[in-house]
VEXDREN-2710 file (C-alpha; in Angstrom, 1 decimal):
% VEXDREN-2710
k/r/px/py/pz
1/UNK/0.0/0.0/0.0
2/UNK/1.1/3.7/-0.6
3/UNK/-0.6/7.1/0.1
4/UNK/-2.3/7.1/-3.4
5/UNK/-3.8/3.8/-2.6
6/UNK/-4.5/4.8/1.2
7/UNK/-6.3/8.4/-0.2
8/UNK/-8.8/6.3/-2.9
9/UNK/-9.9/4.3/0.4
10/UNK/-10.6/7.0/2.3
11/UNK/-11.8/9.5/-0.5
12/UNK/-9.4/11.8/0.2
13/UNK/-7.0/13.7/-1.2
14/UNK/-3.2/12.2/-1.3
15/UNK/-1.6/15.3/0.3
16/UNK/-4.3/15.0/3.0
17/UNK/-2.9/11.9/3.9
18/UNK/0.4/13.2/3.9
19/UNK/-0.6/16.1/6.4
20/UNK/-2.0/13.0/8.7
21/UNK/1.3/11.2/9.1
22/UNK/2.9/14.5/9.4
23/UNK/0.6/16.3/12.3
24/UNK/0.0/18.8/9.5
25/UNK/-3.7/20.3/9.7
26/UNK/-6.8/19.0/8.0
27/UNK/-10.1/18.3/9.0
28/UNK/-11.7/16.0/11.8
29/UNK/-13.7/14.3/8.9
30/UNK/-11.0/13.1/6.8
31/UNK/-8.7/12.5/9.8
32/UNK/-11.1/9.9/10.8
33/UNK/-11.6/8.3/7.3
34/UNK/-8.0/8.2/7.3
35/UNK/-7.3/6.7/10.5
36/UNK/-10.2/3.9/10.1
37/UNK/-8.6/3.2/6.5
38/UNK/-5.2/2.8/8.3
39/UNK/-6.3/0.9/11.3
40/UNK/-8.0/-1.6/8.5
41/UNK/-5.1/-2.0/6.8
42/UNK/-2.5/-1.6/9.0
43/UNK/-0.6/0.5/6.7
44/UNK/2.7/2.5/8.2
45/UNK/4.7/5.0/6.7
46/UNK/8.2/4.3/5.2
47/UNK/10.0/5.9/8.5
48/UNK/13.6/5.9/5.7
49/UNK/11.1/7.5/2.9
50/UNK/9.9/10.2/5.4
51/UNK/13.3/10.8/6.6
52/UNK/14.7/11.3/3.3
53/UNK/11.9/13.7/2.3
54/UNK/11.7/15.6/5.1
55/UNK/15.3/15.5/6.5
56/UNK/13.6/14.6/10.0
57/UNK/14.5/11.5/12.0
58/UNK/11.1/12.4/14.3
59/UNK/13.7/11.1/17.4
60/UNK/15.1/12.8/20.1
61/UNK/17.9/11.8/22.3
62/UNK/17.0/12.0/25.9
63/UNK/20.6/12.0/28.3
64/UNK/19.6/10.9/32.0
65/UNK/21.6/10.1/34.7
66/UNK/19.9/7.1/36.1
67/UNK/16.7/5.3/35.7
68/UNK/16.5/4.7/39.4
69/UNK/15.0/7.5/40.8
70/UNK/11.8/9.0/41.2
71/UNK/12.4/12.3/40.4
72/UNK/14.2/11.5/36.9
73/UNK/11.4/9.2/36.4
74/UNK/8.8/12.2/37.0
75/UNK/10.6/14.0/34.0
76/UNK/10.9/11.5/31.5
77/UNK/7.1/10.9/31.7
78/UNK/6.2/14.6/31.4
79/UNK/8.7/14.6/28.5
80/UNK/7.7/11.7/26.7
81/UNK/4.1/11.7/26.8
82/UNK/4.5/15.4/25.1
83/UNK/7.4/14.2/22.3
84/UNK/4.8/11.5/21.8
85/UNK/2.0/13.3/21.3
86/UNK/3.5/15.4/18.7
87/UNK/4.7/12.5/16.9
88/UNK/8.1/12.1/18.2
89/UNK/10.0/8.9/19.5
90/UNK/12.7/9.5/22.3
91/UNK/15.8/7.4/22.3
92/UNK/17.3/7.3/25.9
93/UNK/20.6/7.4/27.1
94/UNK/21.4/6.3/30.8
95/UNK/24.7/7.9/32.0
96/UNK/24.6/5.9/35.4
97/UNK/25.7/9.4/37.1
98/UNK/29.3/9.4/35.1
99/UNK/30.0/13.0/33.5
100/UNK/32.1/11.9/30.5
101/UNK/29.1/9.4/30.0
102/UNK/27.2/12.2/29.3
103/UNK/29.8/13.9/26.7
104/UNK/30.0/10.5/25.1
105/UNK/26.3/10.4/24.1
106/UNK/25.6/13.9/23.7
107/UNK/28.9/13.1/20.9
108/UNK/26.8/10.4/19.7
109/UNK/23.2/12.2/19.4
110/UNK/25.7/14.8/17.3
111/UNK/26.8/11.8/14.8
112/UNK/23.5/10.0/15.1
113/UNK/21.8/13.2/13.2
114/UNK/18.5/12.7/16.3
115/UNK/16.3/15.9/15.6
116/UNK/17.3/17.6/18.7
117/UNK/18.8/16.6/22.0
118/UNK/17.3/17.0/25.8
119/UNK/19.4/16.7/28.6
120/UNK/18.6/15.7/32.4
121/UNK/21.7/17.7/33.2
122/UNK/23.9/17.2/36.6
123/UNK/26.9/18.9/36.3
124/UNK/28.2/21.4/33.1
125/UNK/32.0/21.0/33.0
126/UNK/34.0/23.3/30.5
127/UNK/34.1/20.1/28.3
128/UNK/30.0/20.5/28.3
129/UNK/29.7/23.3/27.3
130/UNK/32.1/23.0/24.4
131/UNK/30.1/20.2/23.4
132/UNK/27.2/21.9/23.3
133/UNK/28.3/24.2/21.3
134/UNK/29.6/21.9/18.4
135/UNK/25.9/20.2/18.3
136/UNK/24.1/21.4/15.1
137/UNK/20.9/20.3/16.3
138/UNK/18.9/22.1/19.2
139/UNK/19.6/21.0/22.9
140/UNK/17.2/21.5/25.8
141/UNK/18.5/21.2/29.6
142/UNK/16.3/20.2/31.9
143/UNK/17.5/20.4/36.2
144/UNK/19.8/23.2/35.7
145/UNK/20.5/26.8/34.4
146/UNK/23.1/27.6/32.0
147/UNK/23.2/31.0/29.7
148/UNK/22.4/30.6/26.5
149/UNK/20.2/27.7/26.0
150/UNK/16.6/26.8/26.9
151/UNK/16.4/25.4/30.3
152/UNK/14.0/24.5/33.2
153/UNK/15.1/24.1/36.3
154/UNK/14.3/24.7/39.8
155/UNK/14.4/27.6/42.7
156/UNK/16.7/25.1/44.4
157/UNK/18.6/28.0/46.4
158/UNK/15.4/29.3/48.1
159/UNK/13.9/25.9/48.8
160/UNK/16.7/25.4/50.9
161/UNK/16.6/28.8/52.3
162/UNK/13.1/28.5/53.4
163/UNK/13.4/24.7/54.4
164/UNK/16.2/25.7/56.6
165/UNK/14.7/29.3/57.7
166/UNK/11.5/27.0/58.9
167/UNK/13.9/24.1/61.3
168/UNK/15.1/27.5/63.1
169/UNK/11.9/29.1/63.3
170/UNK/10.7/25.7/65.2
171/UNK/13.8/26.1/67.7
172/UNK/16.4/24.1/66.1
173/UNK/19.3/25.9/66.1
174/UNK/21.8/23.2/66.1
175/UNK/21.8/22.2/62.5
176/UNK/23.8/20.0/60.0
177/UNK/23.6/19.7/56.2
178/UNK/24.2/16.7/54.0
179/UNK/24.9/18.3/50.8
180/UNK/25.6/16.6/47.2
181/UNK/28.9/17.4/45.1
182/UNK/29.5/21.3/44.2
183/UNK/30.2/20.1/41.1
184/UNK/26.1/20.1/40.7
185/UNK/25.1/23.5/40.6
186/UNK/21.4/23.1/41.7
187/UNK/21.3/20.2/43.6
188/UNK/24.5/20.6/45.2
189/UNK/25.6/24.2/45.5
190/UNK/22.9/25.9/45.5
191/UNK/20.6/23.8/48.1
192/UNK/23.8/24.3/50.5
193/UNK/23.9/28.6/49.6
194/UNK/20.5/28.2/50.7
195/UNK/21.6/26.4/53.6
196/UNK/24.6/28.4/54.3
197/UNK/23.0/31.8/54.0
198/UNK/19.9/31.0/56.0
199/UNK/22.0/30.0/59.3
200/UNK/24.3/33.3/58.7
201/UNK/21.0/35.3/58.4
202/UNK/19.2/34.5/61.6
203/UNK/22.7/35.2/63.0
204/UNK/24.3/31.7/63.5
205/UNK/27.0/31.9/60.7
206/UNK/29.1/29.3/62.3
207/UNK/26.6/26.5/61.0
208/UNK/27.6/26.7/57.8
209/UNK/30.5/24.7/58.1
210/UNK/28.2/22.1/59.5
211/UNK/28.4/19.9/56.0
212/UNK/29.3/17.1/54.7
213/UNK/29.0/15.7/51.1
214/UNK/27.2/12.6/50.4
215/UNK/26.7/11.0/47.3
216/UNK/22.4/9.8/46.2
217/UNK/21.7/7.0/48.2
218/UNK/20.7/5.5/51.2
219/UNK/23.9/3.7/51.9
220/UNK/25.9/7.2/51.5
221/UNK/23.1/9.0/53.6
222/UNK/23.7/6.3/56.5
223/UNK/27.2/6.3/56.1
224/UNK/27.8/10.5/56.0
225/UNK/25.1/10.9/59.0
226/UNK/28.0/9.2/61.0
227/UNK/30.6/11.8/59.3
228/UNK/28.5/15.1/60.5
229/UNK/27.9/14.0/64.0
230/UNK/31.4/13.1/64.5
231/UNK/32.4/16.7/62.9
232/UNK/29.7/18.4/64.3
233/UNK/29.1/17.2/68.0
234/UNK/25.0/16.9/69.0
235/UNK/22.5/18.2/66.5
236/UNK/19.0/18.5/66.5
237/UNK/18.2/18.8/63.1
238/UNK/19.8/17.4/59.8
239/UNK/18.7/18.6/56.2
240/UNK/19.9/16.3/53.2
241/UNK/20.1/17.5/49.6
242/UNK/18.1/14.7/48.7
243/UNK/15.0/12.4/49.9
244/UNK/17.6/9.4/49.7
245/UNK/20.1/11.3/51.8
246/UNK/17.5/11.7/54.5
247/UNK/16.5/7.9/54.3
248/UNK/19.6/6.9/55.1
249/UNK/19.8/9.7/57.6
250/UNK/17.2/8.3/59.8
251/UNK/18.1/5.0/59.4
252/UNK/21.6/5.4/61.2
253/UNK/20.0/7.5/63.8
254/UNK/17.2/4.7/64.8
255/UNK/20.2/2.5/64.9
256/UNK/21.6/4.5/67.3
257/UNK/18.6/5.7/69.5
258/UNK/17.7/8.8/68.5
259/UNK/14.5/10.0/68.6
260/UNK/13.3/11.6/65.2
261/UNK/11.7/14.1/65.4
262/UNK/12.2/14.1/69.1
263/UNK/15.7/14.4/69.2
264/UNK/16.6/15.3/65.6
265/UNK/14.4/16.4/62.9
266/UNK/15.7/15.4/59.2
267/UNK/13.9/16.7/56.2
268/UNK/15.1/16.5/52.6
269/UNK/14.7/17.3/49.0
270/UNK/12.1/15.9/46.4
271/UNK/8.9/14.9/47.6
272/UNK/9.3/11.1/47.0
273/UNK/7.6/7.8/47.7
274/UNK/10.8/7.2/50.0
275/UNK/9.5/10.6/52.0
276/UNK/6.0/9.1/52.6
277/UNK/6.9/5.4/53.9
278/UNK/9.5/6.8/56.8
279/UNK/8.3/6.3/60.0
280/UNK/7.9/9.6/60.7
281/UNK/7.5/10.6/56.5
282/UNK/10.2/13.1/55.9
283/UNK/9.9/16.5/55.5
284/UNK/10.8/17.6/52.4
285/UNK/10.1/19.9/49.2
286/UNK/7.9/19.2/46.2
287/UNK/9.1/19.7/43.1
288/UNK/7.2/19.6/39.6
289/UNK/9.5/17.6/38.1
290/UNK/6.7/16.0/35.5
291/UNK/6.0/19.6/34.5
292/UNK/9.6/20.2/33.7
293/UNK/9.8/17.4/31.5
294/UNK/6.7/18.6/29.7
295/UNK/8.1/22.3/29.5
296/UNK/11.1/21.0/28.6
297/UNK/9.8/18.9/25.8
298/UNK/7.7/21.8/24.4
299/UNK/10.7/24.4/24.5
300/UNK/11.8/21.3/21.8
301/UNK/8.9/20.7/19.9
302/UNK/8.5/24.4/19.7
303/UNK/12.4/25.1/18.2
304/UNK/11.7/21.6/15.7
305/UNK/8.4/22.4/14.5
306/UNK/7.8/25.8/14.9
307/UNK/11.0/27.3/14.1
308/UNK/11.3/29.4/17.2
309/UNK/14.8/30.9/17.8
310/UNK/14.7/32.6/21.3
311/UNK/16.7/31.4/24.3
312/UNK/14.3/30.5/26.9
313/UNK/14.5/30.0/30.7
314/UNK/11.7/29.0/32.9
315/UNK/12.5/28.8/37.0
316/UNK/9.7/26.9/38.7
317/UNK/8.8/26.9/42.4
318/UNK/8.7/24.6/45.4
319/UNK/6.4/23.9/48.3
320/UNK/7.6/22.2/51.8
321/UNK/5.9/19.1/52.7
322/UNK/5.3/18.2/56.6
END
């Protein structure tokens, strides 16, 4: 079957049916006696044939760090079910938290001639950003801010702020941080400035050397709780970069009878399962992680489709949980 054969079924025009399997405009009528025709038949498009015509692959490479993890997961749903729905297929890349993974495929995408390229970004070395700028095809960052290019990411700096500013509003003034690599702008460097400046601004600057650096997971959380009591003498209150962290967190300090929230409160970052099933659930900070997938995917859809040129950076908010 072809499209002249597919258009005499369903009494339509041939360049109607071509505007069908491209998402191009006609009307509901003959988009359903197309679609009935096509469901009948089973007929697909010649993905090479439309590739050559168009010069579109309709893929996009997707770069994440890990699969394991709520909050990636989050964004890769509000991502695809928007690349999907405008007809795209993702192809996704799992960097399993490795940096030079990252320049590897985002090499790859480049060679690969994918549409365009989103990226679940952690940390933007020099090398990154040279990248970047070799890729003929347009990139979207999603989880952190970088001049330039279209990004969405997160107020992660006054999360922490007010997360931190509400422990010392409830009294505890003896706080530790649990913070992820620097290397990480949002996650770790800004959620510890938000940290840091908070203590010096209600006049207890000598907290904010209370930190250590933990890497995401439980194990590390368990293991680094240890490291900031040790450094820090009594607390009674910890705040983790992540959810994880703070998992972790608690577990060491049940193991060694402390009271949470008695004794120590813990709260983290992400508003995650993990969060809810802690005896007592965490608290922490929401994100809208699906909706910056969805943003994200858009800010694509928009520069493939659309031709849009402008740089664009959306910041979304936060609310504390618990």
């Amino acid at each position: 079957m072809n499209i002249a054969e597919i258009a005499k079924l369903a009494g339509v025009s041939p360049a109607a049916v071509s505007r069908y399997f491209n998402n191009g405009y006609i009307s509901g009528e003959k988009r359903e006696a197309i679609r009935k025709v096509v469901e009948e038949t089973g007929y697909r498009p010649s993905v090479q044939a439309q590739t050559l015509r168009t010069k579109k692959t309709k893929m996009v490479g997707v770069i994440v760090p890990k699969v394991a993890s709520a909050s990636i997961g989050k964004i890769v749903e509000g991502l695809l079910s928007h690349l999907e729905g405008n007809g795209y297929q993702a192809l996704l890349a799992v960097t399993q938290n490795n940096p030079k993974k990252e320049l590897e495929y985002l090499f790859a995408f480049h060679e690969k001639q994918v549409d365009g390229v989103i990226l679940l970004a952690t940390i933007l070395s020099p090398e990154h950003k040279r990248m970047l700028k070799k890729i003929s095809v347009p990139v979207v960052i999603i989880g952190q801010q970088l001049k330039g290019y279209c990004c969405v990411y997160h107020d992660d700096y006054h999360a922490s702020y007010d997360l931190t500013k509400l422990f010392l509003e409830q009294g505890r003034k003896k706080l530790g941080y649990l913070s992820a690599i620097q290397q990480d702008k949002a996650v770790g460097a800004e959620r510890l400035r938000g940290f840091q400046d908070a203590v010096g601004d209600f006049g207890l600057g000598e907290l904010a050397g209370n930190f250590v650096t933990a890497s995401f997971s439980v194990a590390s959380g368990y293991q680094k709780a240890g490291e900031l009591l040790e450094k820090c003498g009594k607390l009674n209150g910890i705040l983790c970069a992540t959810d994880t962290m703070a998992a972790g967190v608690m577990q060491y300090l049940r193991e060694h009878q402390v009271k949470v929230p008695g004794q120590v409160l813990v709260a983290g970052h992400g508003d995650s399962d993990m969060a809810k099933v802690t005896d007592p659930p965490l608290v922490t900070v929401h994100y809208s992680y699906e909706k910056s997938g969805e943003i994200g995917a858009q800010m694509l859809v928009g520069l493939l489709g659309q031709g849009e040129t402008g740089i664009k950076e959306v910041k979304l908010g936060y609310k504390i949980i618990g």
